[in-house]
VOGU-3710 file (C-alpha; in Angstrom, 3 decimals, decimal comma):
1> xxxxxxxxxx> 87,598/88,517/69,042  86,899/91,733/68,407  89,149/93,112/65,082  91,889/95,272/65,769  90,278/98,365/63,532  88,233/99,143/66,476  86,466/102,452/65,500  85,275/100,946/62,068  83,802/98,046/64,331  82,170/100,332/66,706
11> xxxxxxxxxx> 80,831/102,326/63,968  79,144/99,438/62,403  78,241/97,391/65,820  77,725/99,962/68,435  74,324/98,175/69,470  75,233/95,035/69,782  78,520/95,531/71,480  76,823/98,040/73,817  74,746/94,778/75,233  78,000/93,293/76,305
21> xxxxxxxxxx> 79,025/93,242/79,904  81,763/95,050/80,843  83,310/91,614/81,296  82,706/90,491/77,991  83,486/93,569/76,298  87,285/93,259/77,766  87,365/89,669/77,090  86,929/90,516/73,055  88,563/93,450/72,683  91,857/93,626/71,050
31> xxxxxxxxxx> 95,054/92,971/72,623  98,515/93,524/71,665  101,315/91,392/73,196  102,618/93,527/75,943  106,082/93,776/74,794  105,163/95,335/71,412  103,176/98,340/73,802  106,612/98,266/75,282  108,271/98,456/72,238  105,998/101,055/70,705
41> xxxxxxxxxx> 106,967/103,643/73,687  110,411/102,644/72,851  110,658/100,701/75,770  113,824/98,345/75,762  113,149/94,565/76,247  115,349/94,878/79,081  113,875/96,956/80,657  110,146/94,885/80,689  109,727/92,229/82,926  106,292/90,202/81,777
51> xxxxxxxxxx> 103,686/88,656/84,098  101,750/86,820/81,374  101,142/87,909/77,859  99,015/91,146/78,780  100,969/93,149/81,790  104,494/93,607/82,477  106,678/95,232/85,377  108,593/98,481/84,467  112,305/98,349/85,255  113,124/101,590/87,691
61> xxxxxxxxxx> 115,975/101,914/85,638  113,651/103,672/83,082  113,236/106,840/85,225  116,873/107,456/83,786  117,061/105,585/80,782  113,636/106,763/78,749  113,989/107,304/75,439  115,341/110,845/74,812  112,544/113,347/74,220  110,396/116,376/76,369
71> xxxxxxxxxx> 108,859/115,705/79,257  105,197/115,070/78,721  102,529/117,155/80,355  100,413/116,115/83,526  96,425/116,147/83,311  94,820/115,382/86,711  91,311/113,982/86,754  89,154/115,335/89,099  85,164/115,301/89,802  82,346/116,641/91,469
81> xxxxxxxxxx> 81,084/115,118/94,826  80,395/111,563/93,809  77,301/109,864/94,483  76,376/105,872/94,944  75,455/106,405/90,962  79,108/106,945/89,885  80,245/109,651/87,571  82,744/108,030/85,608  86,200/109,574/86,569  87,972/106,177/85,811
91> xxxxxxxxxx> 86,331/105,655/82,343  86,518/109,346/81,428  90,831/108,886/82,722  90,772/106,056/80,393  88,871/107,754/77,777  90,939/111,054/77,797  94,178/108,847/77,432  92,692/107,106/74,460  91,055/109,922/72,847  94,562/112,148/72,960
101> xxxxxxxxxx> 95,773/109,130/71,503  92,761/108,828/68,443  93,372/113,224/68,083  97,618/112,136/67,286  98,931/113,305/71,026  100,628/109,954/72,141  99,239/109,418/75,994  99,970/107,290/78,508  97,325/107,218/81,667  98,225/106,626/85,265
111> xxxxxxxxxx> 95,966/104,756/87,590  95,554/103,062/91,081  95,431/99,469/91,502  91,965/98,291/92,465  91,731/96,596/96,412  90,332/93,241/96,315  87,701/94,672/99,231  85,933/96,944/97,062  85,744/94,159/94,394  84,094/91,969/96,358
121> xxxxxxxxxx> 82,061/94,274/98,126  79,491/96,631/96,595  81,678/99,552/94,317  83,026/96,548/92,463  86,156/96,925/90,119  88,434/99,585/88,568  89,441/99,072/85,637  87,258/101,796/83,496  83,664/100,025/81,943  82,044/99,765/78,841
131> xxxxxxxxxx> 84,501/100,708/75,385  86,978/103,008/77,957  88,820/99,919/80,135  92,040/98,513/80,773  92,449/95,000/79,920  92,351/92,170/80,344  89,954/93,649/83,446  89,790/90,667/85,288  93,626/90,856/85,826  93,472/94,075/86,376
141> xxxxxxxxxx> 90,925/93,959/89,402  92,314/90,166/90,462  95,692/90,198/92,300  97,260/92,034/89,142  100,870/91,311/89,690  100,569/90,798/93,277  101,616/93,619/94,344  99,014/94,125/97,142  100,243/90,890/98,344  103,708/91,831/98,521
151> xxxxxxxxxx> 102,876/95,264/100,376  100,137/93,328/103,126  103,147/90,653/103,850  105,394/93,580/104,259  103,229/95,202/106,767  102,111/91,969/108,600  105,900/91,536/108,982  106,527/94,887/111,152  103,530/93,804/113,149  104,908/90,154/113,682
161> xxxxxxxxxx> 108,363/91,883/114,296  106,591/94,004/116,618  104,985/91,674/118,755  108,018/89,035/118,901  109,879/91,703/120,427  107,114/92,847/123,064  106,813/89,112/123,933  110,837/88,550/124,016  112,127/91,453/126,535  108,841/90,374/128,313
171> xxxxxxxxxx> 109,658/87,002/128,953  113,500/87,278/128,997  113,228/90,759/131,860  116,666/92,073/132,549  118,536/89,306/130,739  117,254/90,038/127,793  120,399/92,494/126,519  122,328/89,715/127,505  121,044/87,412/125,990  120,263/89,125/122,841
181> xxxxxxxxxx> 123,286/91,250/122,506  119,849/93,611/121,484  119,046/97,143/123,261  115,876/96,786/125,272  113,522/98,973/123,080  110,695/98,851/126,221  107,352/98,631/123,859  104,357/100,004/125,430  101,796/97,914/124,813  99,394/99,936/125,472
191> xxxxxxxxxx> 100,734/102,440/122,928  101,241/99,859/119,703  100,960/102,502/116,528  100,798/100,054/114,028  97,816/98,066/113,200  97,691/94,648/111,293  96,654/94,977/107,456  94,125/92,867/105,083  93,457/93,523/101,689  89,427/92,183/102,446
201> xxxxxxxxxx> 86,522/94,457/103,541  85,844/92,368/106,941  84,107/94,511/109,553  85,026/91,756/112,410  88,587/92,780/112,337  88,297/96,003/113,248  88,393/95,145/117,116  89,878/92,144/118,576  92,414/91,219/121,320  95,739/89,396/120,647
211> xxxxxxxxxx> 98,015/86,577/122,685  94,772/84,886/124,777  96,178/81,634/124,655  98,677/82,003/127,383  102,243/83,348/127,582  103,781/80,969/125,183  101,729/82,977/122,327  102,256/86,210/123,679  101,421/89,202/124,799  97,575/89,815/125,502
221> xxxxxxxxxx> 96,652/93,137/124,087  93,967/95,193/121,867  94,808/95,274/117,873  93,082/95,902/114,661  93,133/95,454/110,980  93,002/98,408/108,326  92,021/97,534/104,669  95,301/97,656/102,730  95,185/100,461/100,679  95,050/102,138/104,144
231> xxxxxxxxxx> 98,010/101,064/105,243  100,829/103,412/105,904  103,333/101,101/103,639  100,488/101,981/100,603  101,047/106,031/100,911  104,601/105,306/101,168  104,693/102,783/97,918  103,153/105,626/95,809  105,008/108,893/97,197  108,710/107,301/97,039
241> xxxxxxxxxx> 110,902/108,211/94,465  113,097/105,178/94,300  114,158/102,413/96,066  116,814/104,309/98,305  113,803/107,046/99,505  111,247/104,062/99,586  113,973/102,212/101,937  114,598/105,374/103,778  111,042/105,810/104,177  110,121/102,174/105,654
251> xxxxxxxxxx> 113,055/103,267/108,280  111,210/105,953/109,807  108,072/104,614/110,277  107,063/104,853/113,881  105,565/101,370/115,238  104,715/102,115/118,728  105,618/104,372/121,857  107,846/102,938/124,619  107,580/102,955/127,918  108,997/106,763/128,469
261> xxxxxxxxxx> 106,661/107,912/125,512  109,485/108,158/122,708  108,393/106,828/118,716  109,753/102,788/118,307  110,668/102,894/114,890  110,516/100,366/112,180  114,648/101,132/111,866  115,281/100,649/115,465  113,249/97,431/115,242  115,759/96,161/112,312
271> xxxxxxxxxx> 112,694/95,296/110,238  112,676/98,063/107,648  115,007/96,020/105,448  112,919/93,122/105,370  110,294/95,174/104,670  111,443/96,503/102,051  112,827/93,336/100,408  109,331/92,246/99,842  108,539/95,740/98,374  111,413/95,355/95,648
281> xxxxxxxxxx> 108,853/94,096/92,888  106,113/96,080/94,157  107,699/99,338/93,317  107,991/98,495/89,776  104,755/99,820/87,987  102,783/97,464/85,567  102,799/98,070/82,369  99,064/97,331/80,659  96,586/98,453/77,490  93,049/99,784/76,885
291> xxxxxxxxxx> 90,171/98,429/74,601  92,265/100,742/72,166  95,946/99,636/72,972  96,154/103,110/74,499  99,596/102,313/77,332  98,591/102,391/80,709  100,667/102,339/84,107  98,474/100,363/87,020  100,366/101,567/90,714  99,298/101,877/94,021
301> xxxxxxxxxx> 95,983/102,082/95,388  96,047/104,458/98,612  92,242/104,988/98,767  91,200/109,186/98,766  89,028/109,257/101,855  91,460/106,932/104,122  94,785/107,973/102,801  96,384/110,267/99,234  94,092/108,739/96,814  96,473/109,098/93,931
311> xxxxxxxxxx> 98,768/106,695/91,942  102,641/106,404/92,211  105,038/109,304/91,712  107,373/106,616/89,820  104,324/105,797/87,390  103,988/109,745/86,791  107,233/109,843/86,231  107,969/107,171/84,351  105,029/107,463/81,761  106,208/111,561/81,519
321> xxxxxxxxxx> 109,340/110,629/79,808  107,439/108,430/77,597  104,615/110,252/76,120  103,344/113,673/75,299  100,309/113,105/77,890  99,884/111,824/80,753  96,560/111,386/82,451  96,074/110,402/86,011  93,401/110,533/88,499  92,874/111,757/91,432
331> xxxxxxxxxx> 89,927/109,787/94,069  86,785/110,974/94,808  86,094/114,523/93,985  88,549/117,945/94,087  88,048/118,212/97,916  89,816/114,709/98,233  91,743/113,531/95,949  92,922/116,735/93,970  93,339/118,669/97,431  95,922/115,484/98,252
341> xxxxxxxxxx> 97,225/115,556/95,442  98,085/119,352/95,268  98,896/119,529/98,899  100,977/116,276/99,547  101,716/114,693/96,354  103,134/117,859/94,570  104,815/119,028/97,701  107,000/115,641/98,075  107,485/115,390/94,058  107,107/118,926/92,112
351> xxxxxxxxxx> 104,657/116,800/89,234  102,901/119,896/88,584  99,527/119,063/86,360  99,177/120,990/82,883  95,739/121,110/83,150  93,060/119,686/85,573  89,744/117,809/83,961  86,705/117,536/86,034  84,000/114,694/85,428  80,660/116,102/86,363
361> xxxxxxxxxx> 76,837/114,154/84,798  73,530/115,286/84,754  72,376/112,776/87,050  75,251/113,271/89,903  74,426/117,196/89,797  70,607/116,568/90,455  72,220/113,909/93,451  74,004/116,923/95,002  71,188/119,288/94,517  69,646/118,143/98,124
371> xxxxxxxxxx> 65,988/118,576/96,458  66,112/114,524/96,125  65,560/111,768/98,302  68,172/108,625/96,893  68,371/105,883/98,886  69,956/102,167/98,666  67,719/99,598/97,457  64,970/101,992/96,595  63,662/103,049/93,082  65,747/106,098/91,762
381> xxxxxxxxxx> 63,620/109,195/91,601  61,995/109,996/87,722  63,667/113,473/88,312  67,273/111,237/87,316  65,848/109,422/84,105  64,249/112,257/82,948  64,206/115,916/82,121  64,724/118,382/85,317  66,334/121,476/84,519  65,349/123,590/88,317
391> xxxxxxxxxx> 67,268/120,656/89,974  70,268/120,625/88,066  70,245/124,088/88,238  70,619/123,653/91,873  73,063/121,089/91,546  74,837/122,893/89,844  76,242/125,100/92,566  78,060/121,848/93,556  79,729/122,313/90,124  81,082/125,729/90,592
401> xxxxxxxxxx> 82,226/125,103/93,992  84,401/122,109/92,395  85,492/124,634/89,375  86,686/127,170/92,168  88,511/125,021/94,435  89,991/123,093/91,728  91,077/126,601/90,130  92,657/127,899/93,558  95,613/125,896/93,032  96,821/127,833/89,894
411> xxxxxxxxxx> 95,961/125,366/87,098  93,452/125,717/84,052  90,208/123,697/84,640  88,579/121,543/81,718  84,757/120,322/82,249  84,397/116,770/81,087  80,492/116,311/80,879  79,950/112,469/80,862  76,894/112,027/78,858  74,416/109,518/79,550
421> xxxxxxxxxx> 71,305/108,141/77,521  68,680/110,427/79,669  70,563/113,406/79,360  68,464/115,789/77,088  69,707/118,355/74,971  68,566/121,177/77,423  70,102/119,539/80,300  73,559/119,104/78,756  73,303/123,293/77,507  72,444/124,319/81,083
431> xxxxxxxxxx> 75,431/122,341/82,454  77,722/123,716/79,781  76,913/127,239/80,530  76,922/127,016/84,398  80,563/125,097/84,427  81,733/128,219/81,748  79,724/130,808/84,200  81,864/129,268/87,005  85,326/129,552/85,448  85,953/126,298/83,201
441> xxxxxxxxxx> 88,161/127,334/80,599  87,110/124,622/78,581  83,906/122,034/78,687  83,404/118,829/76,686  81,150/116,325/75,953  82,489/112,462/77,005  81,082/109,553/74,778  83,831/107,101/76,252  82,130/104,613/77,217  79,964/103,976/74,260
451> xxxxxxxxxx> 82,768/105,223/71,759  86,255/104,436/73,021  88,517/107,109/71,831  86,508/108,501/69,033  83,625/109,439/71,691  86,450/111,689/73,934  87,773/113,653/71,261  86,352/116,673/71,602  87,316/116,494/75,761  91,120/115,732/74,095
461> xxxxxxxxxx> 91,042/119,184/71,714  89,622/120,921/74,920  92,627/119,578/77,336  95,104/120,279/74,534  94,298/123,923/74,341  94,232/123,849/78,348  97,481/122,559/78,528  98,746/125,984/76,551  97,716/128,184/79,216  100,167/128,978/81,466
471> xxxxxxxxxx> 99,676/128,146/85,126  101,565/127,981/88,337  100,590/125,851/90,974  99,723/127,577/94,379  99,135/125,611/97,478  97,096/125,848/100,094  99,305/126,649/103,131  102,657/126,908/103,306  104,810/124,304/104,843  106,150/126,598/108,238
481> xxxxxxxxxx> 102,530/126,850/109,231  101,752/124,671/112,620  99,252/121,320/112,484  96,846/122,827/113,952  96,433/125,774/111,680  97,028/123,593/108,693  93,669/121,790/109,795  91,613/124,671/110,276  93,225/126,470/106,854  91,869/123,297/104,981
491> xxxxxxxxxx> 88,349/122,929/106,466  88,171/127,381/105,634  89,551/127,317/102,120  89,617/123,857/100,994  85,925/123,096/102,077  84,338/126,251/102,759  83,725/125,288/106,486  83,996/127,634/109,851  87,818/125,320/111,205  88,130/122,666/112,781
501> xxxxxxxxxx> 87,018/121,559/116,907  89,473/119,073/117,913  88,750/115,990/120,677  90,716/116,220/123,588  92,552/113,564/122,184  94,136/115,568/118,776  94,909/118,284/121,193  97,218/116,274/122,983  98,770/114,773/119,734  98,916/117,811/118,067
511> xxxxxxxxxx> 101,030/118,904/121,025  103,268/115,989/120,905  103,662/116,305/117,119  104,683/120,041/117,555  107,195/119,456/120,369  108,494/116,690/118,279  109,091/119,000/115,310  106,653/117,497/113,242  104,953/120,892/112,195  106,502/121,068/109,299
521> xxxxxxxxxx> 104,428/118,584/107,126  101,147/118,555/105,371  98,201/117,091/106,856  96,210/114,258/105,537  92,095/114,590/106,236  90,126/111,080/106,287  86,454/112,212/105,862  83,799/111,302/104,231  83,911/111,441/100,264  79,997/111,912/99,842
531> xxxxxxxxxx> 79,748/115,688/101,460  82,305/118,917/100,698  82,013/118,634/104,691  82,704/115,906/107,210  78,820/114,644/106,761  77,232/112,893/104,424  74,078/113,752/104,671  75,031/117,735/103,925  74,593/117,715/100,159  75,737/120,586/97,507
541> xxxxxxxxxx> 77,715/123,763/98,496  77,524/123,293/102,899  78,151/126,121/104,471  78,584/127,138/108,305  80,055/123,971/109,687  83,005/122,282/111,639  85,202/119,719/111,186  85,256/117,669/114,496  88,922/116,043/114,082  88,711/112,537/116,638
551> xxxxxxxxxx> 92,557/112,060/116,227  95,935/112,731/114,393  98,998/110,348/113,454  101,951/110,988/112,480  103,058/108,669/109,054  106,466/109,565/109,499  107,680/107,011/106,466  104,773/108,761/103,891  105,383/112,361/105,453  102,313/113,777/106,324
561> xxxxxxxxxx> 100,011/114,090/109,327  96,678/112,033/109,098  93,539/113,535/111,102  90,000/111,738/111,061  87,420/113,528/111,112  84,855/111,920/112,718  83,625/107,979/112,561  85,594/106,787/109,614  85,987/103,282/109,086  89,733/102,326/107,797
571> xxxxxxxxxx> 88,411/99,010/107,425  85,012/98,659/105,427  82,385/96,152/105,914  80,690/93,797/103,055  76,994/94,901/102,476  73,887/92,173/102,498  74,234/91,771/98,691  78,068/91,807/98,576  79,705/91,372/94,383  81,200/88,462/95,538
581> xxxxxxxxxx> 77,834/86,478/94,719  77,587/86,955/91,383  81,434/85,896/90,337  82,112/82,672/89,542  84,091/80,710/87,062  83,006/78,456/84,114  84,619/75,069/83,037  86,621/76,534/80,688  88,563/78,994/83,377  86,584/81,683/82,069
591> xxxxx> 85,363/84,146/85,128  81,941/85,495/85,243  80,336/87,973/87,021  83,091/90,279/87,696  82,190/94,055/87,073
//
C-alpha cells in the first residue's frame, strides 16, 4: 500500500509508480474509511449510509441540513472535439478537484456514473487514470451502488406495465372496465413511445418483435432496447431536485399514443409510483475519494451525445454546500455537453458555473486539424509523437471555436493544456498563445495524471482567479421561442452551421408538440460527438452545413425536446476486440484487466 504522504512518495517514486496500470495504481493508493471523508466535510453519521468500506449513499436530507457555511462555486469542465485518443476531461475533473484541494481551496468534484456498456466495450471505464482517479476504480466502473440497476428495473417496469395493459383490454374487449373497475386507456400499438432499456452495448436489440408465441404471451408488436444511460428515467434521475419533483416527473412521462392520438402517460398507467419506489436509493448520490482523498460525488450517467451528458443537480447541490469548489464535467466537448448543460441543466436548476475549464492536448488539436489521416487499428501518424507545429496551428482553430462558444454563455474560460510526454516545448507555447489569442482568460499546464494534485496546481491558481471575474450566464434562446426555431438557433450559433432540414417525420412532430403546448422547452440534439456538425468525418471549425433532424420526442418527465440528427445509435454495439477480453479475476478475488 501506497503511504498516505502521497506527494513525498510521488516525488521519490514517480518512475516506478508511473509503470503501474491504472488498475494497480488504484488498488495501492491510499484510502480513508469513507465515513471519516464524511466526517471531514462535516457530514453527520446520520446522514451517510455505507455500501462497503470505500463509498457511501448521501442522505437527501443534506440539501437542507449541510453544515452552515457559503455556497461553493461551480467549475464546469469542458473540452475540445474529442478524438478516439482521449483528451483527458475526466482525469483533468479529478485533477482540478485535487489540485484546489493541494493549493488550500477545499473541493469536492461531481461526476457521472460509468455504464457497464462502455466498460466492456472499447472506451473502457470512468473513473479518471493514472495518479488523478477515484477509487477503489473497479467499484467505481462495476455496478457502484447499483444504482443503474435500480433505474433499468424501473424502466423495464413501465414497459412490462405497458404491455400487460395492451394485452389485458385486448383480451378482455368491452368487459374489460367491468371487470377491472380500470378506464380503458386504448394503447396504440403501433404508437408504443417507450422502448425497453439495458445497461449492455448489444447491437441485436436494437430491432426485434415482441409476443410471437401466441396470445397467451401477448401482444405481437415491434420494440427495441436503448443503452441505459439513454433512457428517459436517466435524464430525469439527474435533473430532479428531490424526491417529490423526481416523483412528479416519473408521472408525466408519456408511454405511448392511444388509439385517438392523445400521450398514455406513465400516471394514467398507475406505474409512476412503482417506478419511483425503485428509484428511492438511486437518487441518493455516492459518496467516494481520489488517489488523494480529495471527496467526490459519483451520480447519474445520461451519456452527452444520446441524452444531457452531465451529473445530478442533487450532487451539485449537495457538494456546493459542502465545499468551496465544486468541479463537474460536462461530456464530450462544449458543443455537447456544456451547450446541455447551459441550455437544459441551468434552465431547470439556476447552478450557474463560476468559471468554465476546457481540456484541450497537443495531440487532439493535430486530430482536429483535418491534415491527418487516423484510423482504428492502424499505426498513429509520426506527426502525433512528434514535433508539428503547421498542424497544430491548424488545429488550433478547433480551439478557438471551443473558447468562443464556451464564452457565449457569459462565463470566464480557463485553458487546461493536458500535457503529454511528446509534447515539446514549442508545441505547448504555440497552444498557449493561440487559446490566449482566442479569448482564454486563463491557460494552464495539467500534470494530473503523472502528479496527482501537485501536477494541477498551477490549472487550480488559474481557475481561482477565474472564479473572481464576474460573469452572468446568457443562454442561447429564450424559452418562448417555438421547437422549430430552437433547432435551427442551435445548429446557427451553437455549431456554426446554415439550420436545420427536418424529415417529413419531425415536421409532423414538431407540429404535434406545438399544438400540444410543448414549445416552451429546450431541445435536446443527439449527434455525433466527433464533428462541431452532425458528421464525423467534418473535422476542425465546419462551416456551411445542415443539420438533417430524422425525428423529435417529447421527454415530458426530463423536460426537454430530443431531436436526432441523423443515424444515431441509442444503443451501441461491442467492437471485434471488445474490453471485456482482457478482464478477469485472480484466485484471490482480485480483478484484472479492467481499465
Amino acid at each position: 500500500m501506497i503511504p498516505l504522504d502521497f506527494a513525498a512518495y510521488l516525488t521519490l517514486h514517480a518512475n516506478e509508480v508511473l509503470m503501474l496500470s491504472d488498475i494497480e495504481i488504484s488498488r495501492q493508493s491510499p484510502r480513508l474509511p469513507i465515513a471519516e471523508v464524511a466526517a471531514q466535510l462535516g457530514i453527520a453519521a446520520a446522514h451517510l449510509h455505507p455500501h462497503g468500506h470505500y463509498k457511501g449513499k448521501l442522505d437527501l436530507a443534506l440539501l437542507h441540513h449541510a453544515p452552515a457555511r457559503e455556497p461553493g462555486k461551480l467549475v464546469l469542465v469542458s473540452a475540445i472535439t474529442p478524438t478516439p485518443l482521449g483528451e483527458g476531461k475526466t482525469v483533468t475533473t479529478i485533477g482540478l478537484s485535487m489540485g484546489l484541494n493541494h493549493i488550500g481551496q477545499p473541493s469536492i468534484a461531481t461526476i457521472r456514473q460509468p455504464s457497464l456498456g462502455p466498460v466492456f466495450g472499447v472506451k473502457g471505464g470512468a473513473a479518471g487514470g493514472g495518479m488523478a482517479q477515484v477509487v477503489p476504480m473497479e467499484e467505481m466502473n462495476l455496478h457502484l451502488t447499483g444504482d443503474f440497476h435500480a433505474l433499468t428495473a424501473a424502466h423495464n417496469l413501465a414497459s412490462a406495465a405497458l404491455d400487460a395493459r395492451l394485452f389485458h383490454e385486448r383480451k378482455l374487449g368491452d368487459q374489460f372496465s367491468a371487470r377491472t373497475g380500470l378506464a380503458r386507456l386504448d394503447i396504440d400499438p403501433a404508437n408504443i413511445l417507450w422502448p425497453r432499456t439495458l445497461d449492455m452495448n448489444d447491437r441485436a436489440l436494437r430491432h426485434l418483435t415482441l409476443g410471437q408465441g401466441g396470445a397467451a404471451d401477448g401482444v405481437e408488436r415491434p420494440d427495441r432496447f436503448v443503452i441505459t444511460a439513454a433512457s428517459e428515467l436517466m435524464a430525469i434521475l439527474a435533473l430532479a431536485r428531490d424526491l417529490k419533483d423526481l416523483r412528479a416527473r416519473i408521472g408525466r412521462i408519456q408511454l405511448a399514443l392511444d388509439l385517438r392520438g392523445k400521450p398514455v402517460t406513465a400516471e394514467q398507467l398507475e406505474v409512476a409510483g412503482a417506478m419511483t419506489v425503485l428509484l428511492k436509493d438511486a437518487l441518493k448520490p455516492t459518496l467516494m475519494q481520489t488517489t488523494e482523498q480529495t471527496p467526490v460525488l459519483v451520480h447519474a450517467g445520461p451519456f452527452a451525445n444520446i441524452a444531457h451528458g452531465n451529473s445530478s443537480v442533487i450532487a451539485d447541490r449537495m457538494a456546493l454546500g459542502l465545499a468551496d469548489y465544486v468541479v463537474t464535467e460536462a461530456g464530450f466537448g462544449s458543443d455537447m455537453g456544456l451547450e446541455k448543460f447551459f441550455n437544459i441543466k441551468y434552465r431547470q436548476s439556476d447552478l450557474a458555473p463560476a468559471c468554465v475549464v476546457l481540456v484541450a492536448t497537443v495531440r487532439g488539436l493535430k486530430a482536429n486539424s483535418g491534415l491527418l489521416d487516423i484510423r482504428p487499428g492502424q499505426p498513429l501518424p509520426a506527426s502525433l509523437q512528434g514535433e508539428d507545429l503547421p498542424t497544430l496551428t491548424a488545429g488550433c482553430a478547433n480551439l478557438a471555436w471551443h473558447i468562443h462558444n464556451a464564452r457565449r454563455y457569459g462565463v470566464p474560460v480557463v485553458v487546461a493544456i493536458n500535457r503529454f510526454p511528446t509534447d515539446s516545448d514549442a508545441e505547448l507555447a504555440l497552444l498557449e498563445a493561440a487559446a490566449r489569442q482566442a479569448g482564454a482568460c486563463g491557460v494552464a499546464l495539467s500534470r494530473a495524471f503523472t502528479d496527482g494534485g501537485a501536477g494541477a496546481a498551477d490549472l487550480a491558481h488559474a481557475v481561482v482567479v477565474a472564479c473572481k471575474q464576474p460573469s452572468e450566464v446568457r443562454l442561447l434562446y429564450p424559452d418562448e421561442m417555438s421547437l422549430a426555431a430552437k433547432l435551427a438557433t442551435l445548429v446557427e450559433c451553437g455549431y456554426g452551421g446554415r439550420g436545420v432540414t427536418l424529415s417529413d417525420k419531425a415536421r409532423q412532430q414538431l407540429a404535434r408538440l406545438s399544438a400540444e403546448g410543448q414549445d416552451h422547452l429546450p431541445v435536446c440534439m443527439a449527434k455525433t460527438p466527433l464533428s462541431i456538425s452532425h458528421d464525423p468525418a467534418r473535422k476542425g471549425v465546419p462551416t456551411d452545413f445542415e443539420v438533417p433532424i430524422e425525428e423529435v420526442k417529447l421527454c415530458a418527465g426530463a423536460g426537454f425536446v430530443y431531436a436526432l440528427a441523423g443515424p444515431i445509435m441509442t444503443m451501441p454495439g461491442l467492437g471485434s476486440l471488445p474490453a471485456y477480453r482482457h478482464i478477469d479475476i485472480d484466485d484471490d478475488g482480485e480483478i484484472v484487466g479492467l481499465s
